[in-house]
C-alpha positions, -999 to +999 in steps of 0.1 A: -451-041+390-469-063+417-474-056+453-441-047+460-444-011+440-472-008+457-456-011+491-428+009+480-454+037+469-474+030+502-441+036+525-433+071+508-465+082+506-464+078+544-427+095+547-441+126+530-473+134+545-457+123+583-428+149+573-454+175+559-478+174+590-441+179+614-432+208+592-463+225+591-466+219+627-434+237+633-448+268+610-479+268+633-460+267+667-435+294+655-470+315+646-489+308+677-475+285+702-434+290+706-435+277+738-440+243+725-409+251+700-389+264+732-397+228+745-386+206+720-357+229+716-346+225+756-359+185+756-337+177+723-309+197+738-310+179+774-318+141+753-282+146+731-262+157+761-270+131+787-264+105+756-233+116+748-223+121+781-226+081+785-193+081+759-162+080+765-142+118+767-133+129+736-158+113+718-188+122+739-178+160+731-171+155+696-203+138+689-223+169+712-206+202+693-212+183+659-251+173+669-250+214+683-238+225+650-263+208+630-295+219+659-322+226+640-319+200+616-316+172+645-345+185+660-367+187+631-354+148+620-362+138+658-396+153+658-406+135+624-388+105+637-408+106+670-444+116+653-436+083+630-431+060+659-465+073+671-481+071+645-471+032+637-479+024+667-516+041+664-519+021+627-508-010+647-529-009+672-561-003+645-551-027+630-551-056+660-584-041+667-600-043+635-581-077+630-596-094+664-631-077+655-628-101+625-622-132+638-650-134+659 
C-alpha cells in the first residue's frame, strides 16, 4: 500500500471529476447554451467523416455508420477525452512553472 495505491487513487480521482465537470457541462448547455451542443455535435460529426474518409471503401463506411450509430456516446467520450488533454496540459505546464520557480 505504498505510493503506487496512491497514484492509482490519484489517477481515478482525476477520471471522475474530469468526466463529472463534461457531464454537467452538457446538462448546462442543453439548459442554457444549445448552440454550443449544436457545435460539438456538427464538429464531431465533420472530425469522424473526413477520418474515415482517409480509409479504404468499405471500411471507411463501415467504421462512419457504426461511429453514427453509437453518436452521442462518441461525442460525450470525445469531449471528456479533449477536456482531459487540456487539462494535463494546464497541470503540466503548473507544474514547469512552479518547478523552475524552485530552482532558482
Amino acid at each position: 500500500m505504498g505510493p503506487r495505491w496512491k497514484h492509482t487513487v490519484r489517477g481515478h480521482v482525476f477520471r471522475f471529476w474530469t468526466a463529472l465537470f463534461v457531464l454537467t457541462g452538457c446538462v448546462y448547455s442543453w439548459l442554457y447554451r444549445p448552440e454550443v451542443l449544436t457545435w460539438w455535435k456538427r464538429t464531431t460529426t465533420s472530425l469522424i467523416e473526413s477520418s474515415c474518409n482517409l480509409l479504404p471503401y468499405p471500411w471507411g463506411d463501415r467504421i462512419e455508420a457504426t461511429l453514427g450509430n453509437f453518436g452521442l456516446w462518441v461525442q460525450i467520450t470525445l469531449a471528456i477525452v479533449a477536456f482531459r488533454i487540456l487539462m494535463w496540459i494546464v497541470a503540466s505546464a503548473i507544474r514547469l512553472a512552479l518547478g523552475s520557480r524552485n530552482r532558482r
